[in-house]
MMTF fields as JSON, N, C-alpha, C and O atoms, coordinates in Angstrom:
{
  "mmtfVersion": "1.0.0",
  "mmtfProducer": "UNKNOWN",
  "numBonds": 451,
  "numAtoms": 452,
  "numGroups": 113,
  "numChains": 1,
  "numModels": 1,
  "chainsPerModel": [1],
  "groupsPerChain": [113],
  "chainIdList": ["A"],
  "bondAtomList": [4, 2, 8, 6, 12, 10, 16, 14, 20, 18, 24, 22, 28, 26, 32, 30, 36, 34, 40, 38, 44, 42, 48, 46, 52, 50, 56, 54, 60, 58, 64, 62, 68, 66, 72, 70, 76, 74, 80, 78, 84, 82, 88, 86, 92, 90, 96, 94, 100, 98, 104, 102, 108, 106, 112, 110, 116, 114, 120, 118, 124, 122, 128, 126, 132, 130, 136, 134, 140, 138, 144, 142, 148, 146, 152, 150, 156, 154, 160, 158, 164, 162, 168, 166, 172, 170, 176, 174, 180, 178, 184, 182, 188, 186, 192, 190, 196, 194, 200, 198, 204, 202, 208, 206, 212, 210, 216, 214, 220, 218, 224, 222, 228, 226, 232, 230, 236, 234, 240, 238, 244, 242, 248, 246, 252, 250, 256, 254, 260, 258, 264, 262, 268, 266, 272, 270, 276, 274, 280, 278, 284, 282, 288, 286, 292, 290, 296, 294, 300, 298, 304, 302, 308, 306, 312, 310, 316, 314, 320, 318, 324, 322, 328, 326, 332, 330, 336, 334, 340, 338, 344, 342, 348, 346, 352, 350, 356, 354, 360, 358, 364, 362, 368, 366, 372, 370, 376, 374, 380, 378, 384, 382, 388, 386, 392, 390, 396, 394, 400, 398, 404, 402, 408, 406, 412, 410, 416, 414, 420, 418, 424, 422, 428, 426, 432, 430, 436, 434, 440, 438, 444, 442, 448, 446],
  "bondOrderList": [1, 1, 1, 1, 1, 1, 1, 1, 1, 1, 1, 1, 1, 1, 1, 1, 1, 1, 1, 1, 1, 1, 1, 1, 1, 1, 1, 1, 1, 1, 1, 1, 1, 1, 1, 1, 1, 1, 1, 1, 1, 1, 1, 1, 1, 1, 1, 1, 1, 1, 1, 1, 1, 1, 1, 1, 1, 1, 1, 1, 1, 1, 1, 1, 1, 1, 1, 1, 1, 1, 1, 1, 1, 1, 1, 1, 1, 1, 1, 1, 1, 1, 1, 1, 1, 1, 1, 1, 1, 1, 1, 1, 1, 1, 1, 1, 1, 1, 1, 1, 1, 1, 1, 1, 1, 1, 1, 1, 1, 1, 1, 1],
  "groupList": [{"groupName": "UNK", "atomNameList": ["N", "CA", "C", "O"], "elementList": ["N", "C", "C", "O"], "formalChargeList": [0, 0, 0, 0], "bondAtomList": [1, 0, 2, 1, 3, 2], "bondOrderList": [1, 1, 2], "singleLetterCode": "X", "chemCompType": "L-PEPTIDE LINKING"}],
  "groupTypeList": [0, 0, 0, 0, 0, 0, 0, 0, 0, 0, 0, 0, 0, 0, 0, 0, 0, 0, 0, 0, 0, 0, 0, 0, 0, 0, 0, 0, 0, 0, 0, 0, 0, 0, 0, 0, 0, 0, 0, 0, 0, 0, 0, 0, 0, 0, 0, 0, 0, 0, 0, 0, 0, 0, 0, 0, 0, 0, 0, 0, 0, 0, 0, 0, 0, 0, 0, 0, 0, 0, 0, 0, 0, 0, 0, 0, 0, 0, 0, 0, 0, 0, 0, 0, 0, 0, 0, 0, 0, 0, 0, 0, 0, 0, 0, 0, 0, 0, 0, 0, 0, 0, 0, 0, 0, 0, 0, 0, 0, 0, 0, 0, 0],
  "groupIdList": [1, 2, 3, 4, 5, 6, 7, 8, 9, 10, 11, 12, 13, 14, 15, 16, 17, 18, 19, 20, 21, 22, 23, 24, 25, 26, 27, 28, 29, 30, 31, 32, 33, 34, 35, 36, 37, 38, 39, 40, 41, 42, 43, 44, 45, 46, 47, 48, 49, 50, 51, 52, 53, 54, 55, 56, 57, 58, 59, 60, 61, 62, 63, 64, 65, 66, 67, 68, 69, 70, 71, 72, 73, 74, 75, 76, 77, 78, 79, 80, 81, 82, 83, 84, 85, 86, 87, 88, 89, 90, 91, 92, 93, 94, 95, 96, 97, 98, 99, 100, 101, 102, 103, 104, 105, 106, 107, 108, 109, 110, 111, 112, 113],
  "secStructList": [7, 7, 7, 7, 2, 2, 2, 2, 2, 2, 2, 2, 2, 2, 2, 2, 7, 6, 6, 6, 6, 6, 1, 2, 2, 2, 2, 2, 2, 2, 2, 6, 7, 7, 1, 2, 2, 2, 2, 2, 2, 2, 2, 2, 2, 2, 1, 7, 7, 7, 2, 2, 2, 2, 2, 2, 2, 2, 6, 6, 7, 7, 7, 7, 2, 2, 2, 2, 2, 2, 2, 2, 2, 2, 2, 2, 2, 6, 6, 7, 7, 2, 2, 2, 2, 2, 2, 6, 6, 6, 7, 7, 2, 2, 2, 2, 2, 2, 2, 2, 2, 2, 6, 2, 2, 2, 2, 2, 2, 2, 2, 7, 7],
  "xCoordList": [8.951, 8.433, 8.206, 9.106, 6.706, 6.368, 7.161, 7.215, 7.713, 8.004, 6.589, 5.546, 7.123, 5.801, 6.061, 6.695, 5.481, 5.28, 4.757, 5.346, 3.551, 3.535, 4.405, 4.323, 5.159, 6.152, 7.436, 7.559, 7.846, 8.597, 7.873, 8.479, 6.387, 6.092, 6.142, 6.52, 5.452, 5.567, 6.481, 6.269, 8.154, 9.819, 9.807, 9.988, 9.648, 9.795, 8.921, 9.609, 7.688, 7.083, 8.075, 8.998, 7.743, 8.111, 9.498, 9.533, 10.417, 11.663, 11.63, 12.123, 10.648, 10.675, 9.721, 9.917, 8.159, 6.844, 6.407, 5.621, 6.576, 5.657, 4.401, 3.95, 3.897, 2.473, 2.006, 1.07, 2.154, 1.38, 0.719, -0.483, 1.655, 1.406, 0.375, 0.194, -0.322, -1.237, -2.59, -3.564, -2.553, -3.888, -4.553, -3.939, -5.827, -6.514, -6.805, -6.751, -7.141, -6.894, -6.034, -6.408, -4.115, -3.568, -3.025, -2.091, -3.692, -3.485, -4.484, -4.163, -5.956, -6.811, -5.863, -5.555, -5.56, -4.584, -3.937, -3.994, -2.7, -1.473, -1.876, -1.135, -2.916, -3.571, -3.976, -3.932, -4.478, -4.862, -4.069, -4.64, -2.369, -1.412, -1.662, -1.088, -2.294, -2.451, -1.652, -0.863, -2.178, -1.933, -0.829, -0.536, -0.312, 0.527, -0.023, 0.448, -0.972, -1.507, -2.185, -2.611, -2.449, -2.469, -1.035, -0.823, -0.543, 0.93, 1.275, 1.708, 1.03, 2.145, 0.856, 1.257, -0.636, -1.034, -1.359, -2.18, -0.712, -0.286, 1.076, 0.867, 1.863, 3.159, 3.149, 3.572, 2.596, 1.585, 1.384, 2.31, 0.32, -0.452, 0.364, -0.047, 1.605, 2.322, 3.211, 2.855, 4.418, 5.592, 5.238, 4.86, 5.433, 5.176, 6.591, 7.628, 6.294, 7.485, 7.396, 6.32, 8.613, 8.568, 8.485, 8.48, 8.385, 8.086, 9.082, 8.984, 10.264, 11.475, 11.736, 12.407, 11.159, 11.629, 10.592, 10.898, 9.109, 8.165, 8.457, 8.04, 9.089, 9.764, 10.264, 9.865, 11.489, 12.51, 12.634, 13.386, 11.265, 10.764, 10.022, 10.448, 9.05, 8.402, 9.277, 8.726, 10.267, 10.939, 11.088, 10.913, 11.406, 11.382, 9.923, 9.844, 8.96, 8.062, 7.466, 7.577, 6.841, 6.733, 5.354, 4.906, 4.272, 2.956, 2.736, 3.222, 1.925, 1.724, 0.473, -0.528, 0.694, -0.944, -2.255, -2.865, -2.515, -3.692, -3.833, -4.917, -2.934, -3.032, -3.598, -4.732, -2.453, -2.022, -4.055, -4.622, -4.349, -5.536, -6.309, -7.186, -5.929, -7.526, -7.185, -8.161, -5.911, -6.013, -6.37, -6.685, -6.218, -6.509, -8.005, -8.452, -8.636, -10.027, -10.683, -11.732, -10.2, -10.52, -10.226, -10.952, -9.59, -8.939, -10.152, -10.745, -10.507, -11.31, -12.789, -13.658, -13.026, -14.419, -14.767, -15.874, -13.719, -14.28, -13.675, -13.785, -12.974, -12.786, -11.554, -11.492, -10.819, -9.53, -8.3, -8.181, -7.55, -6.752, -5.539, -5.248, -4.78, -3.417, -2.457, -1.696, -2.868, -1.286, -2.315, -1.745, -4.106, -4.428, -3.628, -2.537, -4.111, -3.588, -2.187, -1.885, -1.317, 0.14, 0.475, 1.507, -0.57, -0.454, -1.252, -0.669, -2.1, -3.074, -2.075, -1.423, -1.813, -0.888, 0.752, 1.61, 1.079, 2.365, 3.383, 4.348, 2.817, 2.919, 3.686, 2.847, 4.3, 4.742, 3.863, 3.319, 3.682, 2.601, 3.01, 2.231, 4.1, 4.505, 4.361, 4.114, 4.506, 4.473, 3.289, 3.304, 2.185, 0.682, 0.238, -0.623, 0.746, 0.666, 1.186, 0.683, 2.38, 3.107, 2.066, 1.677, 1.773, 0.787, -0.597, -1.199, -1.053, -2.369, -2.178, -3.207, -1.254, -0.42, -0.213, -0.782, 0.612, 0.416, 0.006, 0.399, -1.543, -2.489, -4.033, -5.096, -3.547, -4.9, -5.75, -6.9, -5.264, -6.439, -6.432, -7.002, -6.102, -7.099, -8.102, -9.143, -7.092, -8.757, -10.053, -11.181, -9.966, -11.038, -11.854, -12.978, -10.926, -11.911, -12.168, -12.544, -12.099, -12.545, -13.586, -14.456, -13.611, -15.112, -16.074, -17.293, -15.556, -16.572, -17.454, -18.547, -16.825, -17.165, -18.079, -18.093],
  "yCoordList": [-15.262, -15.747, -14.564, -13.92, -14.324, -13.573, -13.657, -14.807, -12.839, -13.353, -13.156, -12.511, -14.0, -14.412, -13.182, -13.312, -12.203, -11.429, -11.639, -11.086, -12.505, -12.677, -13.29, -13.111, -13.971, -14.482, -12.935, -12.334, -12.741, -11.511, -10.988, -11.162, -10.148, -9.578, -9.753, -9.022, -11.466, -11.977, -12.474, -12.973, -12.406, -12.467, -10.866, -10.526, -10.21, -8.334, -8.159, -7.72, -8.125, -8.331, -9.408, -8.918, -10.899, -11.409, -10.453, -9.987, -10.199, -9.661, -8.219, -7.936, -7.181, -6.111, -5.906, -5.088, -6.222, -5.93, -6.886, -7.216, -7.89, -8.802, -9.18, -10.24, -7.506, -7.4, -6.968, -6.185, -7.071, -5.892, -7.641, -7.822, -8.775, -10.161, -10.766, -11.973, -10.213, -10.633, -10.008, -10.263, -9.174, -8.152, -8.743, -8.495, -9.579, -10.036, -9.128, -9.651, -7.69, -6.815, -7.173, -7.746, -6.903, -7.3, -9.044, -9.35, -9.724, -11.613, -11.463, -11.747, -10.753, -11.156, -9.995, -10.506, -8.958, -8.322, -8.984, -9.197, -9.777, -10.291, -11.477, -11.82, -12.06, -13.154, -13.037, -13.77, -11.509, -10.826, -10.54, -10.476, -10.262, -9.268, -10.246, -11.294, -9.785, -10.262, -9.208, -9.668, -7.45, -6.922, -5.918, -5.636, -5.467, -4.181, -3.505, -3.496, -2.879, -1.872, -1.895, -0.858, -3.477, -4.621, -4.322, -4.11, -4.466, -4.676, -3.428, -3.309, -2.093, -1.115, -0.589, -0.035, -0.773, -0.119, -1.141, -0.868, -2.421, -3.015, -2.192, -1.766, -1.952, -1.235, -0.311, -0.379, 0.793, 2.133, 1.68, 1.683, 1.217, 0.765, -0.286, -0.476, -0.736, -1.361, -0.001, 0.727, 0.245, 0.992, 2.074, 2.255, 3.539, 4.663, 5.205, 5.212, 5.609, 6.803, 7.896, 8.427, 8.567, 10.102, 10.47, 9.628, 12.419, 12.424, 12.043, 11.671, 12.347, 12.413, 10.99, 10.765, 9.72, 8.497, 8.289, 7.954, 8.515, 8.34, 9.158, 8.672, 10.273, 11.13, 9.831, 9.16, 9.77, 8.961, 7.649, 7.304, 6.75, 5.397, 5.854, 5.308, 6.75, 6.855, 6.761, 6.495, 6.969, 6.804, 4.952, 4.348, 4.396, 2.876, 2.141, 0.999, 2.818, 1.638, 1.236, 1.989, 0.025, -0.839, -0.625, -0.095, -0.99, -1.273, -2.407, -2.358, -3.41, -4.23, -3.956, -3.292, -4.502, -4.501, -3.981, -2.926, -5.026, -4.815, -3.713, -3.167, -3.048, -1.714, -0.957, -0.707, -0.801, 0.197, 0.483, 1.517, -0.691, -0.549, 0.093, 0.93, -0.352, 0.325, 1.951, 2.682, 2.55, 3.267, 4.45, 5.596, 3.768, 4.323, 4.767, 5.913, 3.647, 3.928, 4.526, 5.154, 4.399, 5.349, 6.718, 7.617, 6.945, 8.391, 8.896, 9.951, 7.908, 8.113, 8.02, 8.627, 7.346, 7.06, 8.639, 9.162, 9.25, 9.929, 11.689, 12.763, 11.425, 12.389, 13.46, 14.67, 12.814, 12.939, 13.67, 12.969, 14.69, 15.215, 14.458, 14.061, 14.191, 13.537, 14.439, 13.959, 15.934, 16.083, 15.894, 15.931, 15.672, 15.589, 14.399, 14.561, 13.241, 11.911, 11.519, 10.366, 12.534, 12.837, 13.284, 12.985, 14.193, 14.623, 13.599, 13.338, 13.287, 12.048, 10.982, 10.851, 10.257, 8.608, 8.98, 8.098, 10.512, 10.625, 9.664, 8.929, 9.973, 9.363, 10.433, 11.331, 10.749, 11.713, 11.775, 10.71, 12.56, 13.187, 11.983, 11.034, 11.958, 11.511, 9.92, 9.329, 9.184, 7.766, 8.026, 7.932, 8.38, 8.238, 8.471, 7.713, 9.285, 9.918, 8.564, 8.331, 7.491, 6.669, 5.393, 4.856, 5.109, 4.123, 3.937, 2.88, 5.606, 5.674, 5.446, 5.083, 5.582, 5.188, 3.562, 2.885, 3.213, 1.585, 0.679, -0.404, 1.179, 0.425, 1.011, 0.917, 1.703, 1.996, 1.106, 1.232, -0.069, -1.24, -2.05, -3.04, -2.28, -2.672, -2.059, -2.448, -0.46, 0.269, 0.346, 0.574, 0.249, 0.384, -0.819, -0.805, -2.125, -3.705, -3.808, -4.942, -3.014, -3.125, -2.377, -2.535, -1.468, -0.218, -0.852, -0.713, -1.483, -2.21, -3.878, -4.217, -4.456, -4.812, -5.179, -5.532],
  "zCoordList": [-6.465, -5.191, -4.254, -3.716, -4.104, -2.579, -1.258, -0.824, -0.6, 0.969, 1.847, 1.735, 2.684, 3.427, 4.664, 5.712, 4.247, 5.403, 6.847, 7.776, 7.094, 7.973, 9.111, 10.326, 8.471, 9.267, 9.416, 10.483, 8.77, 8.803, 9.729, 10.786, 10.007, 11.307, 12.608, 13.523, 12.548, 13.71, 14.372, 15.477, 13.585, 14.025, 14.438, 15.608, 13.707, 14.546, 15.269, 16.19, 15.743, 16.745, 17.825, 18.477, 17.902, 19.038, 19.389, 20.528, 18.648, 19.409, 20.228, 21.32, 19.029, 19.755, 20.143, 21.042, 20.039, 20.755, 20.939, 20.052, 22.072, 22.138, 22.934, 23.367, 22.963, 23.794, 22.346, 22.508, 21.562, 20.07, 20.121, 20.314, 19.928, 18.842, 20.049, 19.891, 21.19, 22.107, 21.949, 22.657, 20.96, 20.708, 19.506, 18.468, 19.333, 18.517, 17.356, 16.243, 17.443, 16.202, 15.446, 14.423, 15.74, 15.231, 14.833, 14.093, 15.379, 15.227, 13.266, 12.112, 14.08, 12.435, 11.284, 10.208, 11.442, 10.339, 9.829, 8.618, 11.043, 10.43, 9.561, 8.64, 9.791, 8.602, 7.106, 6.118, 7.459, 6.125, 5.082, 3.993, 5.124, 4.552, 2.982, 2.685, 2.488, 0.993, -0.337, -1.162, -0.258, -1.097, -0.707, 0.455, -1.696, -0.98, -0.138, 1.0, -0.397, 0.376, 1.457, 1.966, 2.136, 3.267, 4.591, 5.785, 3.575, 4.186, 4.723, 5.869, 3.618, 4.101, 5.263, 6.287, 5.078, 6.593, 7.622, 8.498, 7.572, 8.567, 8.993, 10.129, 8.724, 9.004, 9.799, 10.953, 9.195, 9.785, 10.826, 11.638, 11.128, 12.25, 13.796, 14.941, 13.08, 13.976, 14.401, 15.328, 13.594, 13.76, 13.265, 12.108, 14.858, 14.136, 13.851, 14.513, 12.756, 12.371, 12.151, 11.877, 12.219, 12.267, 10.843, 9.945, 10.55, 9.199, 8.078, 6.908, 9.102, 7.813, 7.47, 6.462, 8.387, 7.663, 6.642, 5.498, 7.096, 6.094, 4.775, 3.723, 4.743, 3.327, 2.601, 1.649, 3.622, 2.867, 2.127, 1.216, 3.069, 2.915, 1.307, 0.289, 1.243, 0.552, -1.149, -2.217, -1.0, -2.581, -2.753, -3.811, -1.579, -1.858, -1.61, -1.158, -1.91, -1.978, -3.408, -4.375, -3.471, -4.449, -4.474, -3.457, -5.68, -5.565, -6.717, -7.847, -6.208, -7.007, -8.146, -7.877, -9.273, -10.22, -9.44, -9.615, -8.524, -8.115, -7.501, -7.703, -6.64, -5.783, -7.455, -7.864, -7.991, -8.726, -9.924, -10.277, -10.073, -10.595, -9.592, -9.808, -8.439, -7.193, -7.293, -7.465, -7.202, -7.086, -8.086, -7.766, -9.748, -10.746, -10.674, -10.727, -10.546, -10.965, -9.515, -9.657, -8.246, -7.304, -7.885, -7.462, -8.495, -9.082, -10.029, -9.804, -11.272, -12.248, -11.828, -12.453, -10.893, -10.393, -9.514, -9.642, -8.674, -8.12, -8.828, -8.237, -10.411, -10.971, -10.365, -10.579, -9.731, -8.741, -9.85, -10.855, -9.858, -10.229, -10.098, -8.969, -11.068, -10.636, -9.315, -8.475, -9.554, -8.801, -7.033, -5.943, -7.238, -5.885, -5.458, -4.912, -5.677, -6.076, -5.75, -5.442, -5.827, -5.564, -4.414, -3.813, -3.964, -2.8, -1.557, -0.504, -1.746, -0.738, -0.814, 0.222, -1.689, -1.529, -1.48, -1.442, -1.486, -1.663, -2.856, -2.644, -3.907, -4.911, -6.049, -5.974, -6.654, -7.728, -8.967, -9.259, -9.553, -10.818, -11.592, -11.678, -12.121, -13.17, -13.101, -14.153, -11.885, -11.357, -12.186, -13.413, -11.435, -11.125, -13.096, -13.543, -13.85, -15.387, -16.182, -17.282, -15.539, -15.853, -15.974, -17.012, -14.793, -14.332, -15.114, -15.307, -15.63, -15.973, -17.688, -18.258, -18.336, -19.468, -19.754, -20.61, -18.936, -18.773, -18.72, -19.152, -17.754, -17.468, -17.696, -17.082, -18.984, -20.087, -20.23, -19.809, -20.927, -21.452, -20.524, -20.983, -19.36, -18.483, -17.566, -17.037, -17.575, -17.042, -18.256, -17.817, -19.026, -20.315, -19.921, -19.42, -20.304, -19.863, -18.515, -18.215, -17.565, -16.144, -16.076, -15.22, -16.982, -16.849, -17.908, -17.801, -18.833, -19.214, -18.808, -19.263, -18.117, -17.208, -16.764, -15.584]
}
């Protein structure tokens, strides 16, 4: 079972920002939060943080299938180096070497397509 993020935002919003949950930008976002990668730059975009939490956050985040394909074939489509790839999504070589291993035969049946 998914948690329903939107509700999770709009409980941290009303308590700690509740001029952010009055700004129509963020009302059509918070409707949107569908994919991981929805979510974490809804996050971004709400709560800034400094670098050392974004370091630290960065070992606990999750990516679902679908990210994890966009970002493959963004990689392969535009001929992207893994350790670039590592460095832009802050992602580790080996995740990204892991991922592209895993999810071989569905990048193959997606390029064929």
């Amino acid at each position: 079972m998914r948690p329903n993020y939107k509700k999770i935002y709009q409980d941290m919003l009303k308590d700690d920002h509740p001029e952010k949950l009055e700004n129509p930008k963020i009302q059509k976002l918070l409707n949107g939060l569908k994919t991981t990668e929805e979510i974490l730059n809804f996050n971004d975009l709400i709560f800034e943080q400094s670098k050392e939490s974004i370091r630290n956050n960065q070992q606990l985040k999750t990516y679902d299938k679908k990210t994890i394909l966009k970002l493959l074939q963004y990689q392969k489509k535009h001929d992207f180096s893994t350790s670039y790839m590592s460095r832009q999504y802050k992602i580790s070589r080996t995740t990204i070497a892991k991922w592209r291993k895993l999810f071989e035969k569905e990048l193959e049946d997606i390029k064929v397509k």
